[in-house]
C-alpha positions in Angstrom: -28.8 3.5 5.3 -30.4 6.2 7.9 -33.3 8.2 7.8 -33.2 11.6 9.1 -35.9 13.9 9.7 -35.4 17.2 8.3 -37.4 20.2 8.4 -38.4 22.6 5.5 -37.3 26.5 5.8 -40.1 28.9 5.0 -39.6 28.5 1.0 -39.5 24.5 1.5 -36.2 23.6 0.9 -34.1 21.1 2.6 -30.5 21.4 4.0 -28.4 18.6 3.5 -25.5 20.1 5.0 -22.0 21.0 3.2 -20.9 17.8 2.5 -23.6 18.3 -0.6 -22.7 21.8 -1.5 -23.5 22.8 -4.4 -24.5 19.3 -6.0 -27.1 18.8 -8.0 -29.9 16.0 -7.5 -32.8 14.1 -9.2 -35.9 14.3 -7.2 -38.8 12.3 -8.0 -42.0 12.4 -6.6 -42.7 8.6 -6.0 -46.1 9.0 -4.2 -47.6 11.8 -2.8 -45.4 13.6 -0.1 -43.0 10.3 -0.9 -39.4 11.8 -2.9 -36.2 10.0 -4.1 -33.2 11.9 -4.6 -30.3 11.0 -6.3 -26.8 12.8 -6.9 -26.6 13.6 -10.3 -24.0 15.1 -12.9 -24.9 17.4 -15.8 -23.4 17.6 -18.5 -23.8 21.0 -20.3 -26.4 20.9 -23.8 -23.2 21.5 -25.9 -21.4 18.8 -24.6 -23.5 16.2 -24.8 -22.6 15.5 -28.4 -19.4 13.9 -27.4 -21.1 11.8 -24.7 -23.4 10.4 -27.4 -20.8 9.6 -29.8 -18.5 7.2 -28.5 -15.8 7.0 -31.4 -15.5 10.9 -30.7 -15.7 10.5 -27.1 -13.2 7.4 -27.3 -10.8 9.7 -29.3 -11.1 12.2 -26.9 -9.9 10.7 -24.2 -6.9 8.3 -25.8 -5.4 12.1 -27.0 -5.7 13.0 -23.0 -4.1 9.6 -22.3 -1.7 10.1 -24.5 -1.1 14.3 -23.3 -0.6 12.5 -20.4 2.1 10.2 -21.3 3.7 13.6 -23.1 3.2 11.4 -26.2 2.7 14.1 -28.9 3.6 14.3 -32.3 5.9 16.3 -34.1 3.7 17.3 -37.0 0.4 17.7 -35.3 -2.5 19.9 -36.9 -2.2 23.7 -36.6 -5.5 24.5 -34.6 -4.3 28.1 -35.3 -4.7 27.8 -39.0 -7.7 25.6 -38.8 -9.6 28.3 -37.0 -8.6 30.9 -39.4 -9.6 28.9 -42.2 -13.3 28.5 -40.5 -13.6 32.2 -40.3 -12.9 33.0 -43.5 
């Protein structure tokens, strides 16, 4: 692991370069002046249902499997007329 000393612009940020573009990071203050950072994901609030609920979340990804494989059924659910029965 390196160290590298890195200098604050005038509204204190850091540039980590473009290999980190656009990432997103955990910062912690360990100690004062003393930070870890950590790449991070985020999962959108809406989401994170599915990522709490693994039966869902396991079902979720067996029907991508199995998009993937083109292994569909024949007599699969009409979305269509399960969304116009929700809006009725």
């Amino acid at each position: 692991m390196k160290a590298h000393a890195l200098q604050t612009d005038a509204k204190g940020r850091l540039n980590l370069g473009k290999r980190y573009a656009s990432s997103y990071f955990l910062v912690e203050e360990v100690d004062n002046g003393e930070f870890t950072v950590k790449k991070a994901a985020v999962i959108p609030e809406h989401e994170l249902w599915l990522y709490q609920n693994k039966e869902a979340l396991n079902s979720v990804l067996r029907g991508v499997q199995q998009a993937r494989e083109m292994k569909l059924e024949r007599n699969a659910i009409d979305l269509d007329a399960l969304s116009s029965m929700d809006s009725e």
